[in-house]
C-alpha positions in Angstrom: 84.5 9.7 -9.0 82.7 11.1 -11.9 81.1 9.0 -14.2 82.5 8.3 -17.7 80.5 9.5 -21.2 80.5 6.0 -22.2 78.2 4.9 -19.3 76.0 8.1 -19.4 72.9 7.1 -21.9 73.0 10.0 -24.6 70.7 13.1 -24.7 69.5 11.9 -28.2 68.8 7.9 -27.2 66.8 9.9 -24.1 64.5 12.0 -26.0 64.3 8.9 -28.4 63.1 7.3 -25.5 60.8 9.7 -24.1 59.1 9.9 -27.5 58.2 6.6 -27.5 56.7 6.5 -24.6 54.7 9.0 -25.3 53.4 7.6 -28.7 52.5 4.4 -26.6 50.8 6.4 -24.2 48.8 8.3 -26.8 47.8 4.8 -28.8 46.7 3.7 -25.7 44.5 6.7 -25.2 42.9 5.8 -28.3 42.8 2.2 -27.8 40.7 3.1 -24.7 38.7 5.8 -26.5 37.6 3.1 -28.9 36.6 0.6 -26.5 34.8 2.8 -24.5 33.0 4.1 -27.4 31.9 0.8 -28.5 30.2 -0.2 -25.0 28.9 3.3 -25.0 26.8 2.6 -28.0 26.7 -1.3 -27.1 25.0 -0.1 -23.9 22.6 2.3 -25.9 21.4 -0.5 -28.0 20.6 -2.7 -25.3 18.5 0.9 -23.9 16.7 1.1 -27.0 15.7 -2.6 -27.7 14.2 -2.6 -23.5 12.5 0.3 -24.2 10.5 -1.2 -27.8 10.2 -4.4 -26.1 8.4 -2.0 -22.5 6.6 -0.4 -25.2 5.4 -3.3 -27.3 4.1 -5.1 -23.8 2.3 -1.5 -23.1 0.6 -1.8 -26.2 0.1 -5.8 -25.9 -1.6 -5.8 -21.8 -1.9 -1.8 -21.3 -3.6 -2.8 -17.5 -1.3 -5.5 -17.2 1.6 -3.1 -17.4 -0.1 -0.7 -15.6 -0.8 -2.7 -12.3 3.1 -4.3 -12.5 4.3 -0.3 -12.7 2.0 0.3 -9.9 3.5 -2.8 -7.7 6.9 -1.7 -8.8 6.6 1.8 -7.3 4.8 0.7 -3.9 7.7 -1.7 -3.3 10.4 1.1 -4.5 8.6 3.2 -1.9 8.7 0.8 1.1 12.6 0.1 0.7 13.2 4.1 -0.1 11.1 4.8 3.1 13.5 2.9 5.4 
């Protein structure tokens, strides 16, 4: 038995559909762009202020630094090394 037209959804309310979903997909997209824009730069910030504060402490204790970037690497090379 073959369905009637009354309970077949129509080709317009369809697309209608479709179209929605696809402008929901693409805010989403953008939604996420955003975001992941603004931890992109949040995460550059954070980059930037370490590196004046490593550079201020360089300036501050130069052989201070230097010995603690020397410890640093011998222990990086003992765990690399196993």
């Amino acid at each position: 038995m073959a369905p009637q037209d009354a309970e077949m959804p129509s080709h317009q309310a369809l697309g209608e559909d479709i179209e929605k979903i696809r402008r929901d997909v693409e805010n989403l997209t953008n939604s996420l762009k955003r975001a992941g824009s603004h931890q992109a730069e949040r995460v550059q910030d954070t980059a930037n202020d370490a590196l004046v504060a490593l550079e201020d402490a360089v300036r501050r204790e130069p052989v201070k630094t230097l010995g603690m970037a020397v410890g640093v690497g011998f222990l990086l090379g003992i765990l690399l090394r196993r």
